[in-house]
N, C-alpha and C positions, 0 to 999 in steps of 0.2 A: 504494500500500500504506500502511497505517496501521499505525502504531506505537505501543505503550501505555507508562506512566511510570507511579510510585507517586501523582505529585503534578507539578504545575503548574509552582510555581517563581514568581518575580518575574524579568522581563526588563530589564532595566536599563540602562542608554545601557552599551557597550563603548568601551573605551580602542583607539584604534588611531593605525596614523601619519598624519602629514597629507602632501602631494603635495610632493615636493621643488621645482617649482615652481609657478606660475600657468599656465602653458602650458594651455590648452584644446583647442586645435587638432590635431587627427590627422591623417595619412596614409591613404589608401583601404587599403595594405595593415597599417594596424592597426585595421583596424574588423574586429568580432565577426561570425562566419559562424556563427548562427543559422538549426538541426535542429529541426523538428518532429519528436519521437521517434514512429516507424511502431505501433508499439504501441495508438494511438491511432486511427489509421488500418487496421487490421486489417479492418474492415467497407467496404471497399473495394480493390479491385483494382489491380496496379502504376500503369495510365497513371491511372486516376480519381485514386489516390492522390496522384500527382505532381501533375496538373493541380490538386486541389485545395488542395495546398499551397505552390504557385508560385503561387495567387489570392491566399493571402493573404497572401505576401509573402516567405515563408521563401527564406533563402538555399540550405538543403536538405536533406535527409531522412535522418535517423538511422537506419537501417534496420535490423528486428528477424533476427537469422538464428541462433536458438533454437528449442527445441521449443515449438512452439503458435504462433509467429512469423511475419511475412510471408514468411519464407524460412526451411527446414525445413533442419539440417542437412546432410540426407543426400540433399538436391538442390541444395548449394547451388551446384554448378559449371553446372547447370543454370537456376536461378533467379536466382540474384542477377544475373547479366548481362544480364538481362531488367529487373530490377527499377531496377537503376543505370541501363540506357539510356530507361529513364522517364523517371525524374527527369532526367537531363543532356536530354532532349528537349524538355523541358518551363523549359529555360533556368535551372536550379540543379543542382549538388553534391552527391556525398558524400563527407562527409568523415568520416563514422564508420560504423559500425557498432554492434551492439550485440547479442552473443553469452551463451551460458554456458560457454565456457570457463575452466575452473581447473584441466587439465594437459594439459602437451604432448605428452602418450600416449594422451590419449584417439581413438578411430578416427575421430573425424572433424575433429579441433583443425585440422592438418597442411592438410587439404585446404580449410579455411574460410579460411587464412591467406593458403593461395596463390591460391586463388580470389578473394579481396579485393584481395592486392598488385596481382595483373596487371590488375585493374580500376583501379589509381591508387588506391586509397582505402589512408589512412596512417595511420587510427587505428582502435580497435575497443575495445569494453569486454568485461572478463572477469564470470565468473560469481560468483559471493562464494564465501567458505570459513567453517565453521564449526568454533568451540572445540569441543575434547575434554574434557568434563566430567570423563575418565578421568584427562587427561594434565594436567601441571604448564603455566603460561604459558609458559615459559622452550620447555619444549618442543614445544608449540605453533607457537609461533615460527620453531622449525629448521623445524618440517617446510612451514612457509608460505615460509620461505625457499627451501626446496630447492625447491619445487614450484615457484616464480616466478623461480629460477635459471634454471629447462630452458625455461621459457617465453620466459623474454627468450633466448636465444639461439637459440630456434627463432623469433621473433620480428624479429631480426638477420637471419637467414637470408632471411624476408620483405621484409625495411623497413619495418614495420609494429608502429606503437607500439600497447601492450598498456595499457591502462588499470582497476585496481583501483577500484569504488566505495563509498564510505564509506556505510555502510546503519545506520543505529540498528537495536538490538538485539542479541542477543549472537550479534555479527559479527564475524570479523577485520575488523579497521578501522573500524569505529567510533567506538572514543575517541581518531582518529587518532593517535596518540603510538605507538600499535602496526604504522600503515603507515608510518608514517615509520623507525621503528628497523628494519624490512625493507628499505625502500626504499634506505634511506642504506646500509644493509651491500651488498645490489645493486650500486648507484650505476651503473645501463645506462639509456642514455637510448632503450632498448625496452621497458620495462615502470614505470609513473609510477602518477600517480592522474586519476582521472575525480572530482572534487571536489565532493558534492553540497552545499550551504551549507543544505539545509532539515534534513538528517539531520546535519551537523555543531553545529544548534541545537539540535535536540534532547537529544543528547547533552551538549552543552555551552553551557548560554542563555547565559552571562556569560564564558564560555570558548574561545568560539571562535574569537578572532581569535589565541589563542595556537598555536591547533592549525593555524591557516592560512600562520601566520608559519612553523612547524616543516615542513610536509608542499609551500609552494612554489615549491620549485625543482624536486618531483615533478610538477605540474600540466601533463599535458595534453590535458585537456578538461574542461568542466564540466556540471552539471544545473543545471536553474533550473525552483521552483515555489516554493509558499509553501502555513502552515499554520497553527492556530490551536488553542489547547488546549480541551478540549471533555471533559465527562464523559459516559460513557456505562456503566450496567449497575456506578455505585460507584466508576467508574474514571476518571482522568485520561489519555486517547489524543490521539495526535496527529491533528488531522484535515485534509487537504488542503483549501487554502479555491482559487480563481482568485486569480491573482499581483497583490498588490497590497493584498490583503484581509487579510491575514493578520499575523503582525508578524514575521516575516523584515526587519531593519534592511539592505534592498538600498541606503540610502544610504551606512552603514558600509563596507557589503561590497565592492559594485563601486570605493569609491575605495580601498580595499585594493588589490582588484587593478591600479585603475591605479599606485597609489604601487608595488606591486611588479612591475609591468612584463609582466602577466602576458593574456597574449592567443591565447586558443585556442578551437578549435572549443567550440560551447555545443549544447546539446539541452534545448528544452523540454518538461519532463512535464506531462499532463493528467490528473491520478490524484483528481480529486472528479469527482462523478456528475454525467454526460454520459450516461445514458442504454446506459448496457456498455461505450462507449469508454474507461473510463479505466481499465476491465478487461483491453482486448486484445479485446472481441468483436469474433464478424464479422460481427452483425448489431446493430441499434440499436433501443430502446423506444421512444423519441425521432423527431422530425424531426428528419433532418441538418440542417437551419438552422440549428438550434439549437445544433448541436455546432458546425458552422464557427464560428458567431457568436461562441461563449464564447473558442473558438481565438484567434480575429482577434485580440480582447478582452486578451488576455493577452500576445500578442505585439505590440500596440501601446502595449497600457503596460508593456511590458520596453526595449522602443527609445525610449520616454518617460526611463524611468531611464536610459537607455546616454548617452542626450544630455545629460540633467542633469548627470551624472558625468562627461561629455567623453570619453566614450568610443565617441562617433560622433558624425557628422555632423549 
């Protein structure tokens, strides 16, 4: 999805910490478990799905279980068991999911919840919430709070952490300072944030390592893409470029997170044109070669950065 702005902006080197030590060297179990987000994959079927992205190397598959999704809500006790015994057949993980929920009353929250736990998956992402152009911030607020109270405790009920994602535009949580003032009154380590760093820049190009510092003890799980300013139609939008193209400062970023200790499940997005994949199609304009190839592409120079930063092997 792309995002529009008044104006561009100058990006400018960010102030951040430096690494409490030299230590380069990790532990196998603090190296990043790295999801193809399924979304992407929608123009193929659970085992193709898997097999193709166990080729290209992914740890394991973010899996969509929303409407228009690889898995439909209102089969998900049916599907999803299908779709995870893919992927684990296919010798990787999941360790997320990726839903629209945003409450714990909705008819089918409940049974996506337990349908995930009993599958071993421990994370999932919520649906966004939007401002009441009616109603005051203040009150706002409460009612995002209340709504993500009954979540996390229906959540508890599961063991199954809920993760909020920071979306540019006018989103709860966006200018992060407003997920964080939720989350700290919370304070349940069943409901955090899904951290995106390409919508945290946009929001905030010179800003964002403050809002990373505020909302990191919520972190757990993250997005990874990158994107580049572009005018179109008089206007300054965001555009998804392939990772590495763009000017997301992933050098800043990732030694952020290693300086703040911070290591969880990642999901890469493919949201520039691939031919309808980066749509959700489930058919493609394109040769899939082409799509793998860009795929590979992006997730071999993300484990480029992971290494440079020391944050793998």
């Amino acid at each position: 999805m792309t995002a529009g702005l008044s104006s561009a902006g100058t990006i400018r080197a960010n102030s951040i910490p430096q690494p409490r030590d030299k230590q380069t060297s990790i532990s196998e179990s603090e190296v990043f478990k790295i999801s193809i987000f399924s979304k992407h994959l929608q123009w193929l079927n659970y085992t193709e799905m898997a097999q193709v992205a166990a080729q290209m190397g992914f740890d394991g598959v973010d899996i969509t279980v929303r409407p228009g999704g690889h898995v439909l809500p209102e089969r998900v006790a049916e599907d999803l068991p299908k779709a995870v015994d893919a992927v684990r057949k296919a010798g990787m993980n999941v360790y997320m999911i990726t839903s629209a929920i945003t409450d714990a009353d909705e008819p089918t929250t409940e049974n996506i919840l337990k349908t995930a736990s009993a599958l071993g998956i421990t994370h999932y992402r919520t649906g966004w919430l939007n401002y009441n152009s009616q109603k005051s911030i203040e009150d706002d607020l409460k009612d995002f709070e209340t709504k993500l109270v009954k979540l996390a405790a229906l959540n508890k009920k599961y063991s199954i952490s809920g993760e909020y994602q920071n979306h540019s535009g006018e989103y709860f949580g966006a200018p992060i300072w407003d997920l964080y003032n939720v989350l700290s009154h919370i304070n349940s380590p069943w409901i955090g944030s899904q951290y995106d760093i390409l919508h945290a820049t946009v929001e905030g190009a010179n800003a964002w390592p403050i809002g990373l510092k505020a909302i990191k003890p919520y972190i757990k799980s993250i997005d990874i893409k990158d994107f580049q300013w572009t005018k179109k139609e008089g206007k300054w939008v965001a555009e998804i470029v392939p990772l590495g193209e763009g000017l997301i400062d992933f050098k800043n970023y990732l030694n952020s997170l290693k300086v703040y200790g911070i290591n969880v499940p990642v999901s890469i997005h493919f949201e520039y044109s691939l031919g309808g994949a980066e749509h959700g199609a489930t058919s493609l304009t394109i040769d899939r070669a082409d799509v793998i190839k860009a795929m590979q592409n992006d997730l071999n120079n993300f484990k480029v950065m992971l290494r440079s930063a020391g944050l793998s092997k």
